[in-house]
C-alpha angles and dihedrals in degrees: 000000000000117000128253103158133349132197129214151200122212100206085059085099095068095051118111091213087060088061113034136017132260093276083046091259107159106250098180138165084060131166104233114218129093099178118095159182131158146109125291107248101172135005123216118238113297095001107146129179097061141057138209110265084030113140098231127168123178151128118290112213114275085238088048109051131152114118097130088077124076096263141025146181120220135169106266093230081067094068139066122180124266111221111243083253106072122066120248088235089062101044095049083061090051102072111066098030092035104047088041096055089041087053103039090051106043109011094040107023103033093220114188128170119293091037123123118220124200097217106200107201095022096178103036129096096283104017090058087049082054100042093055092040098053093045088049096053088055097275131143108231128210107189125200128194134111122309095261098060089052097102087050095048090057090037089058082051106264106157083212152009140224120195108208095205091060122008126078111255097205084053086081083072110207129342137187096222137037123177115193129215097152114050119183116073096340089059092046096052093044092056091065092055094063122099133224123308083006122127146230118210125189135172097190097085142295095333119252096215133054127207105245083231109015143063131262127202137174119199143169128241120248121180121256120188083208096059101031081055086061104044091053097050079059090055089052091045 
């Protein structure tokens, strides 16, 4: 794939899987980026489901980086294509916020219509994706977050917003759905808001807190043509 736009994550450089390989081989020297979208400029023997001058955009495999070079090779399973109408820049910050929401959400927390989500981090990179998903699915949404993210936090869709400084958690009162962005105290308290049967999702690591009746999991985002195709109709609507 050549490389139109690229998105990445700082803290990249700290992650085992940029350095060494699955059985902790060094790999070095290695291109940091996951994030991409490009064309298709060549297809390995038997790929299908794409096809070379096609606009493509998708998440590499954390063991297989490198899209902040020119040109990349990624497993085609890895890609979905991104309609001529949405700009390559867009679509290269859709992969890692936008899957992990999706997952989170659906795969992980089950989320139907009715629920209520507590939605830590409501106007950052993956809590806004989360925000606009879940309402859109028919939550109600309780987003978290500073004061001064309060405005973007609504204007994502959150019915309502907590500001951590200041607020009382606990004042939320239960909820069927937490997804976790910040670990630490504010996990641990939240764990204790969700009711019976609920869950709390986080993507910072095995969670420290577990609902008194419900589950917890902790997972990592993999890309999925399927769901990026989603995410990115929601983008054109």
């Amino acid at each position: 794939v050549q490389v139109h736009a690229s998105g990445f994550v700082p803290t990249e450089l700290t992650w085992p899987s940029t350095w060494t390989d699955r059985i902790d081989r060094n790999r070095t020297p290695s291109i940091p980026g996951h994030e991409l979208a490009g064309v298709v400029t060549a297809l390995g023997y038997g790929t299908t489901g794409l096809s070379v001058g096609q606009r493509v955009f998708g998440l590499a495999d954390w063991y297989r980086d490198g899209t902040l070079a020119e040109y990349v090779a990624m497993e085609a399973r890895n890609l979905a294509p991104l309609p001529g109408d949405v700009d390559f820049t867009v679509g290269a910050s859709l992969p890692i916020s936008g899957l992990t929401a999706w997952q989170g959400l659906f795969d992980h927390g089950g989320l139907q219509a009715g629920r209520s989500v507590l939605a830590h981090g409501a106007a950052g990179a993956v809590g806004s994706m989360v925000t606009q998903l879940a309402r859109e699915a028919g939550a109600y949404v309780i987003g978290t977050g500073r004061y001064a993210h309060r405005q973007k936090a609504l204007d994502f869709g959150a019915n309502e917003f907590v500001d951590l400084d200041n607020d009382v958690l606990e004042d939320v009162g239960g909820v069927d759905l937490v997804f976790d962005v910040i670990g630490g105290d504010i996990q641990k308290r939240s764990a204790g808001l969700i009711r019976a049967g609920g869950t709390l999702v986080t993507v910072v690591g095995p969670p420290d807190a577990q609902p008194a009746n419900g589950l917890a999991v902790d997972f990592v985002v993999e890309s999925d043509r399927a769901q990026l195709s989603e995410i990115v109709q929601r983008v054109r609507d």
